[in-house]
C-alpha positions in Angstrom: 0.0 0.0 0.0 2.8 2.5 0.8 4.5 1.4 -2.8 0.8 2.3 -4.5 0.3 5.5 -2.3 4.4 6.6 -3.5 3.5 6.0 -7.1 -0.1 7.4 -7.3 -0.2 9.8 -4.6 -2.3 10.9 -2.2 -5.9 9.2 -3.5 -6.5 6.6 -5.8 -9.1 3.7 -6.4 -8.0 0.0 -6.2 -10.4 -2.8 -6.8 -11.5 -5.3 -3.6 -13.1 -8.3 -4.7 -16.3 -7.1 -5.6 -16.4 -3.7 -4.6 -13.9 -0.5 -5.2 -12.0 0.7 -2.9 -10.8 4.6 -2.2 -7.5 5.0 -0.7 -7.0 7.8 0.9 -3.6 9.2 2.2 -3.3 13.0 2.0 -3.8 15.2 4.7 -6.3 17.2 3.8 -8.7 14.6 2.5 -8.0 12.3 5.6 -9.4 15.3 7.6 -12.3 15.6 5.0 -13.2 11.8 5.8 -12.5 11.0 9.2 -13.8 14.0 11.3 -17.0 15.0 11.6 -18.5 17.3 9.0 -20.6 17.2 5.8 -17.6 15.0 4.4 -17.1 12.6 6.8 -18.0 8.5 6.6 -19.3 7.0 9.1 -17.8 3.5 10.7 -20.0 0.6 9.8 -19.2 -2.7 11.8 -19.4 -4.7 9.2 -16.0 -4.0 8.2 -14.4 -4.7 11.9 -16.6 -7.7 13.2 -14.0 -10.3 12.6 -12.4 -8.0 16.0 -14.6 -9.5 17.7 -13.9 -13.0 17.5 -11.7 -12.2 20.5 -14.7 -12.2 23.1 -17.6 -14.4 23.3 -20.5 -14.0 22.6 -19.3 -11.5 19.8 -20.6 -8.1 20.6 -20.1 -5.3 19.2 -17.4 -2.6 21.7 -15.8 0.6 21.4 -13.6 -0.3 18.1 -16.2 -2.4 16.3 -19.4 -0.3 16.7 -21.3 1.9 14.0 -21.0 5.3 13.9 -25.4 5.8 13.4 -28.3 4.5 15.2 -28.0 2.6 18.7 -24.3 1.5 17.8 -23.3 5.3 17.6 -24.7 6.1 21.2 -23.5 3.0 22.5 -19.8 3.7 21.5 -19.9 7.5 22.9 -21.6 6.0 26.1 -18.3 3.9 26.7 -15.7 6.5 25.1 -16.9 8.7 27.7 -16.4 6.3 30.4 -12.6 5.6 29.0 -11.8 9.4 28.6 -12.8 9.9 32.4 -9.6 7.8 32.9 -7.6 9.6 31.3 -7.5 12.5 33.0 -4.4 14.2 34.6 -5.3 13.3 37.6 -5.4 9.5 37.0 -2.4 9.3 34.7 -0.1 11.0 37.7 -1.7 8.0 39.7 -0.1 5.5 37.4 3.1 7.5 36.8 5.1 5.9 39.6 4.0 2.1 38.1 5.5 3.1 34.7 8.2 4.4 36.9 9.1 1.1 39.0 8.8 -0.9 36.1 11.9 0.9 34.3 13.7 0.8 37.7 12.9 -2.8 37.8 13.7 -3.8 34.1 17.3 -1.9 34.1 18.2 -3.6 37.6 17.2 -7.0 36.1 19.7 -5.9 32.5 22.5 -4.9 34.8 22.7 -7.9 36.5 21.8 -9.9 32.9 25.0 -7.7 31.8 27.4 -9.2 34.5 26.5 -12.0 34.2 28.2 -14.8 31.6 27.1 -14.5 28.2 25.8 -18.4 28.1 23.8 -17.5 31.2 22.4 -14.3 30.0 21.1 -15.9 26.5 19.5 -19.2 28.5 15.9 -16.9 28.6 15.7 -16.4 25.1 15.1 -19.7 23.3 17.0 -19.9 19.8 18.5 -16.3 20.5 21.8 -15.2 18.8 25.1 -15.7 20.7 25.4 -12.7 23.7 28.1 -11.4 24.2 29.8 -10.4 27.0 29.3 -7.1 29.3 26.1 -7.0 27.5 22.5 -8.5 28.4 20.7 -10.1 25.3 17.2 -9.9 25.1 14.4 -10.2 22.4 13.4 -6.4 23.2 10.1 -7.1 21.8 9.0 -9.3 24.8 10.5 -6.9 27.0 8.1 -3.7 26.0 5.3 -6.6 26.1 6.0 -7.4 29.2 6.1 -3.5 30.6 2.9 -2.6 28.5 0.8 -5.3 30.2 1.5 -4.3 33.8 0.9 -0.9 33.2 -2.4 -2.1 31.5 -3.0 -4.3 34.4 -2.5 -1.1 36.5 -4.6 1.6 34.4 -7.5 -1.0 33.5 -7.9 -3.5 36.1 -6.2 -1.9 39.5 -4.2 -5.4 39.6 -0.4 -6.3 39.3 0.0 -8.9 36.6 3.5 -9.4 37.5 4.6 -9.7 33.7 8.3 -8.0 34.2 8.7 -9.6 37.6 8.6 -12.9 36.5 10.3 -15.6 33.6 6.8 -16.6 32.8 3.5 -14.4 32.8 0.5 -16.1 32.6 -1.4 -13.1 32.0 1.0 -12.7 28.8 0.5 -16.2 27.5 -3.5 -15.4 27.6 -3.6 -11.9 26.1 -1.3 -13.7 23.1 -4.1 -16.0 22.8 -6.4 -14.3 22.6 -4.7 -11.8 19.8 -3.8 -15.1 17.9 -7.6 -15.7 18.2 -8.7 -12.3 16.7 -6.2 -12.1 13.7 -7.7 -15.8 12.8 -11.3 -15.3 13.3 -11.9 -18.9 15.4 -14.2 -19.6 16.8 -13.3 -20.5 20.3 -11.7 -17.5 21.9 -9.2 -17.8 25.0 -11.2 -16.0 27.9 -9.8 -17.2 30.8 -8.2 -13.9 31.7 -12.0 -12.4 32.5 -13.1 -15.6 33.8 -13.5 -13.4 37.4 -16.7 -11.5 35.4 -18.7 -14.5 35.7 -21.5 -13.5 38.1 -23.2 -10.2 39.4 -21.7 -11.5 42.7 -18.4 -11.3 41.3 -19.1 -8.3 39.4 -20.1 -6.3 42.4 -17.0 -7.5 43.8 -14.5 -6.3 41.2 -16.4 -2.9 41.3 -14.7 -2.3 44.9 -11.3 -3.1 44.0 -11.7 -1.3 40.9 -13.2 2.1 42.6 -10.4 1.6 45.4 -7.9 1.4 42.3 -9.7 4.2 40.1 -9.5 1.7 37.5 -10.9 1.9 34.0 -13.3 -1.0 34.8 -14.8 1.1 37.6 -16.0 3.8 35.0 -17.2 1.1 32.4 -19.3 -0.4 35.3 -21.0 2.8 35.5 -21.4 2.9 32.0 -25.9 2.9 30.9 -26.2 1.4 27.8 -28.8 3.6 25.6 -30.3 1.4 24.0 -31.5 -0.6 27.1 -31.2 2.2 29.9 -29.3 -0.4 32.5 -25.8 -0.8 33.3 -23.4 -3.0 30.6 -24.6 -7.3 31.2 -21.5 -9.1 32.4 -20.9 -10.0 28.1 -20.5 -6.6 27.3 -18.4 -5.5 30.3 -16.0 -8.7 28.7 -16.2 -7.4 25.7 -15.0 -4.3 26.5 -12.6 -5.2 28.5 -11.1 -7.6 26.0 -10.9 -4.6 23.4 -8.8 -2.3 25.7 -6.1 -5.1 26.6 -5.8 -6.4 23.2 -5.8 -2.8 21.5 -3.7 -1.1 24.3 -0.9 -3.5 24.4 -0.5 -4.4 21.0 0.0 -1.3 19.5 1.7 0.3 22.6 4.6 -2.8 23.1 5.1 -2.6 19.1 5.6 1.1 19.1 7.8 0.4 21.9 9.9 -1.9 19.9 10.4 -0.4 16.6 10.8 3.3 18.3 13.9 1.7 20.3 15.2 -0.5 17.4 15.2 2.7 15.3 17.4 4.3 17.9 19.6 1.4 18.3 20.4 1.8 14.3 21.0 5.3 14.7 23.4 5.8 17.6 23.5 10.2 16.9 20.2 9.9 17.9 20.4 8.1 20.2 22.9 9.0 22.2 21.2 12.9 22.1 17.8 11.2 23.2 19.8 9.6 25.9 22.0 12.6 26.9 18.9 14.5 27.7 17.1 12.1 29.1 19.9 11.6 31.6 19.8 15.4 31.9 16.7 15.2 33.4 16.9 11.9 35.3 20.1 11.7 36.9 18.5 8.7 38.8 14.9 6.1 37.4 13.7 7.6 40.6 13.7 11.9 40.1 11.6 11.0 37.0 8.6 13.4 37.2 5.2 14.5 35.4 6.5 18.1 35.1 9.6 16.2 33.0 7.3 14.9 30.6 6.8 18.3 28.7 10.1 19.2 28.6 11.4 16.4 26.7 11.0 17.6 23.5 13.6 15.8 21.2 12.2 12.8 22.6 9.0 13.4 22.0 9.9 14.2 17.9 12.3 10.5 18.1 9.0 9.0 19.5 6.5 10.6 16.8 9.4 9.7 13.9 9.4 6.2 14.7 5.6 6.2 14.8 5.5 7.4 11.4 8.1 4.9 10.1 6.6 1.8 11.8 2.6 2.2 12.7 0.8 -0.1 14.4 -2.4 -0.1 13.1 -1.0 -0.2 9.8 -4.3 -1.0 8.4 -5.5 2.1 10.1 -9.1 3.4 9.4 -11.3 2.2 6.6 -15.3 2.8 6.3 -18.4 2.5 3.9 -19.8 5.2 1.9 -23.0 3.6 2.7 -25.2 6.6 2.5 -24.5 8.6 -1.1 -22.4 9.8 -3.6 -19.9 12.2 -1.8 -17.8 15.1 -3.2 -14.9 16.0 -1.2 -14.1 19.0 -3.1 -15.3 20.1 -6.8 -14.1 17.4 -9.1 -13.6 14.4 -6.1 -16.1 12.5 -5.9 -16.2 9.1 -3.5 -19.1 7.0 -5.3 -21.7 5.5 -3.0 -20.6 2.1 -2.0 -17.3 2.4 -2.3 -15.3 1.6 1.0 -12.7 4.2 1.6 -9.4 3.5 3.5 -6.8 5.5 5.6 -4.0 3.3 5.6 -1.9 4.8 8.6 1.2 3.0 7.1 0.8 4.0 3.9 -0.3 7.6 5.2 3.1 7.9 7.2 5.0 7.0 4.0 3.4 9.2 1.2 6.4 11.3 0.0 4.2 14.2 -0.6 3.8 14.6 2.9 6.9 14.2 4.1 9.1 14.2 1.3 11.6 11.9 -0.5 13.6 10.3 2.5 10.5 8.8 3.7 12.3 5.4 5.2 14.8 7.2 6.9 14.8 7.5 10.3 15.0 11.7 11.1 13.1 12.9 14.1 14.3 16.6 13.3 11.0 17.0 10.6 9.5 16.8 13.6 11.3 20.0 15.0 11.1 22.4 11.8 8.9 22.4 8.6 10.1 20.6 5.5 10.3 20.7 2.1 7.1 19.0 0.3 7.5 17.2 -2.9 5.1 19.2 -4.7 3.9 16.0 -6.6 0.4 16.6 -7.0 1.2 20.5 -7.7 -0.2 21.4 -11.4 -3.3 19.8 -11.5 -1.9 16.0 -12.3 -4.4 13.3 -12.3 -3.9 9.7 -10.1 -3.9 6.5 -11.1 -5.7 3.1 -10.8 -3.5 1.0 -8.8 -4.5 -1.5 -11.3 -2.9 0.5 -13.9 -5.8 2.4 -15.2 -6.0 5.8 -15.3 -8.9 7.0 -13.0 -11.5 9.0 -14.0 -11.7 13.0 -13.5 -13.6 12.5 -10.3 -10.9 10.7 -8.7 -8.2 13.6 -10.1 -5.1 14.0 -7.4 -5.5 16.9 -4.6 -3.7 20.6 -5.2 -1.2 19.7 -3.0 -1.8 22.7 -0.6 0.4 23.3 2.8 -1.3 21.5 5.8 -2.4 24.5 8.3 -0.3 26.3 10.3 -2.3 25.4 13.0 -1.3 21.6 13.1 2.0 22.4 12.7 4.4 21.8 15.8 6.0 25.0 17.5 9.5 25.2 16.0 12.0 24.0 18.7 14.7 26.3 20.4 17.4 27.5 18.5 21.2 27.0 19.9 21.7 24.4 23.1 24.3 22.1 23.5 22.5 18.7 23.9 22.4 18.8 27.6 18.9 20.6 28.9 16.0 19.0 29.0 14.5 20.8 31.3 14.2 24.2 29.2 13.3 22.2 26.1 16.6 22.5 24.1 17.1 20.1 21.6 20.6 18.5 20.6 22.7 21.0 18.8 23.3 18.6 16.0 19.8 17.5 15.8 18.9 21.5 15.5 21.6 21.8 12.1 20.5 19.0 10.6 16.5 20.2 11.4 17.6 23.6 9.5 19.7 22.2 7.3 16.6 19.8 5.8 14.2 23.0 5.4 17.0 24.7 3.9 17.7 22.2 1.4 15.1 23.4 -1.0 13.4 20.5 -3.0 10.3 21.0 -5.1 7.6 22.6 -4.1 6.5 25.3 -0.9 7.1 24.2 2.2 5.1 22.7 4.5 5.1 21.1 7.9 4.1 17.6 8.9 0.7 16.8 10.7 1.5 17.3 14.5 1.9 14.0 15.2 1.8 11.2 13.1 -1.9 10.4 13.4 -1.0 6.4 14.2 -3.9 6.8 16.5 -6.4 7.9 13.6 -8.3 10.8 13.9 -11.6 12.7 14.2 -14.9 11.1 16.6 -13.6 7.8 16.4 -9.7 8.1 17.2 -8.1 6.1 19.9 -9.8 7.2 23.2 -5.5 7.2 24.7 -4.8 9.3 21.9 -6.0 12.2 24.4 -3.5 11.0 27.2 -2.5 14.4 27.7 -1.8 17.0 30.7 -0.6 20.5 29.9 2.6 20.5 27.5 2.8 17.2 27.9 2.2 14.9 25.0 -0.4 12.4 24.0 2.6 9.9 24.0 3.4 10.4 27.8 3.5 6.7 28.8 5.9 5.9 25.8 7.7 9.2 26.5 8.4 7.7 30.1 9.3 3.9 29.4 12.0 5.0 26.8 13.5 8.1 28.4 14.4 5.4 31.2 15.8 2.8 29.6 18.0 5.1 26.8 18.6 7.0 29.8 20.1 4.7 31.9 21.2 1.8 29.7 23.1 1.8 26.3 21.4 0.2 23.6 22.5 -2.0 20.2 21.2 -3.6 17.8 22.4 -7.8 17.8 24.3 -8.0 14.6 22.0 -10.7 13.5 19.2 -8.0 12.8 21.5 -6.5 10.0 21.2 -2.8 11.0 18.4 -0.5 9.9 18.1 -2.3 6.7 17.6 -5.4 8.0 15.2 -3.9 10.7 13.0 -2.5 7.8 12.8 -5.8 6.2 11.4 -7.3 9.9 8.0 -5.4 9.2 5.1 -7.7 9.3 2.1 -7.1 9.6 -0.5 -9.4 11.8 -2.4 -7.7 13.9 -0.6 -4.6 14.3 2.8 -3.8 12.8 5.3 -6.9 14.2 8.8 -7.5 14.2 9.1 -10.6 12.3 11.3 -13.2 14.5 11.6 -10.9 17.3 14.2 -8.0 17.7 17.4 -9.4 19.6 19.5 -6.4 21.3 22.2 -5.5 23.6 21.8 -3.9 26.9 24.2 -2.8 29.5 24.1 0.3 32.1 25.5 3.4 31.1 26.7 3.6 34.6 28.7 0.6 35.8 26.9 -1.2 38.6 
């Protein structure tokens, strides 16, 4: 899809079995479909029941539901439920969690690190050779491990002990159950919610979860519309299914591929890790009033997003209801189903130019140069090689708005404060250095972020995690200022560098590593 979107730009038509498909992947016309206004198309959950499969009885939850009728107030019943966890309030509450967890996973690397290679590679089964002074670990069972306790935490008020221990149980079952979903069987792994069996039980729960300020406790109190009682002891599954399977995946993976980028490119590295350090001499003077302040990070963290998005598939609807013209000339035929590929969308060269596989977090920092492909009327193509018709013709190729385009970042620094926002020196040349470059067309900046959490009514509900300055990208922000903070970070030859860690994508599910991603830790202060 990103191939199709480089070669034909930011719309074009492709056919899907029996029906045609719009692919949508510029800016402008992602906002025209996916946020509410006479342009937008609706979700229909016909296109996202096979999510379901995860929970049983197969309802519909939060990701699967309609947009219209009893589906639509169903969904913004429960979205408001999840928002009222994710308030500042609530998130400072979880903030020392993400916080031991770090503490606890660079304690358990340092003494991986000195221990004997052959003793530090027995945990991972058919791992490369370690090598010594270094801890080798498959880093992608590491962030799963981290993102389900601090789901455990924000969700459920409980400890699932996943970094603590060899073998999580809790991890095995969530696995499951995501094997289940991207297969469609028909006997899903539930034992994880088995505790939701009975009213008893449920009433139980609701206790521990008010004492914990979980997220179950607000979906308890959740009335469904169309039946004016509380959510039946199904629906509460389902729901609860959704949020660990959709939470972890695409958290752990961004996790992952955000780290493995930074392993390839030690420059950036090291500057995320020098100002991380800056403002964390020690895992424990990590604060909430630090998360704001991290700026360079927070670009590394949105750059690796765009490269390596986990809902790759990203959004895709009906136009169910009528013929629709975006804009004089566009016109989406009724029927058609119209997708927002988030990979694809992160790698369109017209939005953020040529170098759209390399790994440079200063676009993030500056505005860039824009290709100017679709500047000059040109018309798109069929990715079937036909020529579409003048409905489907290519956008103008105007600038996003200045108003979704991130504050530049402080000029001069030298790569050491955090705390007043500076970004690395070199990372500050290289940002100017790109928008001075020239290239074809204006300029213009990126989207804000890299909208891997969609956008509009029906975006992720922790796309909002946000308090202040701080960004939406705050539990991220904290797990990996930690560990480049306080442990150095490389890639195990084996990968192959950042070639080889391109060629890992897979996608099943969300965005995977294929065959894990093997790395080398050790503390950047000797223990």
């Amino acid at each position: 899809m990103a191939n199709w979107t480089a070669k034909n730009g930011g719309i074009f038509r492709i056919r899907m079995l029996s029906k045609w498909g719009v692919i949508v992947t510029d800016p402008a016309l992602v906002r025209a479909v996916l946020q509410a206004s006479r342009t937008y198309v609706p979700k229909d959950r016909v296109l996202y029941s096979a999510i379901e499969a995860a929970s049983h009885p197969h309802l519909p939850n939060i990701l699967t539901s309609s947009d219209g009728g009893a589906g639509g107030r169903y969904w913004a019943a429960v979205r408001g439920a999840w928002m009222k966890c994710f308030t500042s309030t609530n998130l400072k509450r979880v903030l020392p969690t993400v916080v031991g967890l770090c503490e606890r996973v660079v304690q358990q690397q340092a003494a991986a690190a000195g221990a004997p290679p052959a003793v530090a590679a027995e945990s991972e089964a058919a791992a490369p050779a370690g090598v010594p002074g270094w801890s080798l670990v498959n880093l992608c069972d590491l962030t799963d491990r981290i993102t389900l306790d601090v789901i455990g935490e924000v969700a459920y008020g409980k400890d699932f002990g996943a970094v603590s221990q060899k073998r999580s149980r809790y991890l095995a079952l969530v696995s499951g159950m995501l094997e289940v979903m991207h297969e469609e069987m028909a006997h899903p792994m539930l034992r994880l919610l088995r505790q939701l069996r009975s009213d008893k039980h449920k009433v139980q729960l609701g206790r521990e979860w008010d004492e914990a300020n979980a997220a179950g406790s607000q979906l308890l109190r959740v009335i469904d519309p169309a039946t004016g009682a509380p959510l039946t002891l199904d629906q509460l599954k389902a729901e609860l299914v959704i949020a660990a399977l959709a939470g972890f995946e695409t958290t752990s993976m961004a996790l992952s591929w955000t780290l493995g980028a930074l392993a390839c490119h030690p420059g950036e590295l090291e500057s995320a890790g020098l100002l991380a350090t800056a403002a964390t001499p020690t895992p424990s003077a990590f604060t909430w009033q630090l998360l704001g302040k991290l700026h360079y990070l927070q670009a590394v963290i949105r750059e690796g997003l765009r490269l390596f998005s986990p809902a790759a598939n990203g959004s895709f609807r009906i136009n169910a209801a009528a013929d629709l013209q975006l804009k004089p000339g566009l016109t989406i035929p009724k029927g058609a189903v119209v997708g927002v590929p988030l990979f694809a969308f992160g790698h369109n060269p017209d939005t953020y130019g040529p170098d759209v596989e390399a790994f440079r977090p200063e676009r993030w920092l500056v505005g860039r140069p824009g290709s100017g492909r679709n500047r000059g009327g040109s018309s798109s193509s069929s990715a079937d090689g036909g020529s579409l018709k003048a409905s489907y013709s290519s956008t103008d190729g105007s600038s996003i708005d200045a108003g979704e385009a991130p504050p530049p970042a402080a000029a001069g620094g030298d790569g050491s404060s955090a705390v007043n926002g500076a970004v690395p020196a070199a990372a500050a040349a290289a940002a100017a250095a790109a928008a001075a470059a020239g290239g074809k067309g204006k300029q213009q900046q990126p989207p804000n972020d890299p909208w891997s959490f969609s956008i509009g009514p029906r975006d992720c509900a922790g796309r909002r995690w946000r308090a202040s300055s701080c960004s939406a990208l705050w539990a991220r922000a904290v797990v990996i200022a930690m560990l480049v903070g306080q442990l150095q970070l490389q890639l195990h030859p084996s990968v192959g560098g950042w070639q080889g860690l391109l060629q890992r994508r897979m996608y099943h599910t969300t965005l995977q590593v294929e065959g894990g991603l093997p790395v080398l830790l050790r503390p950047r202060v000797p223990q």
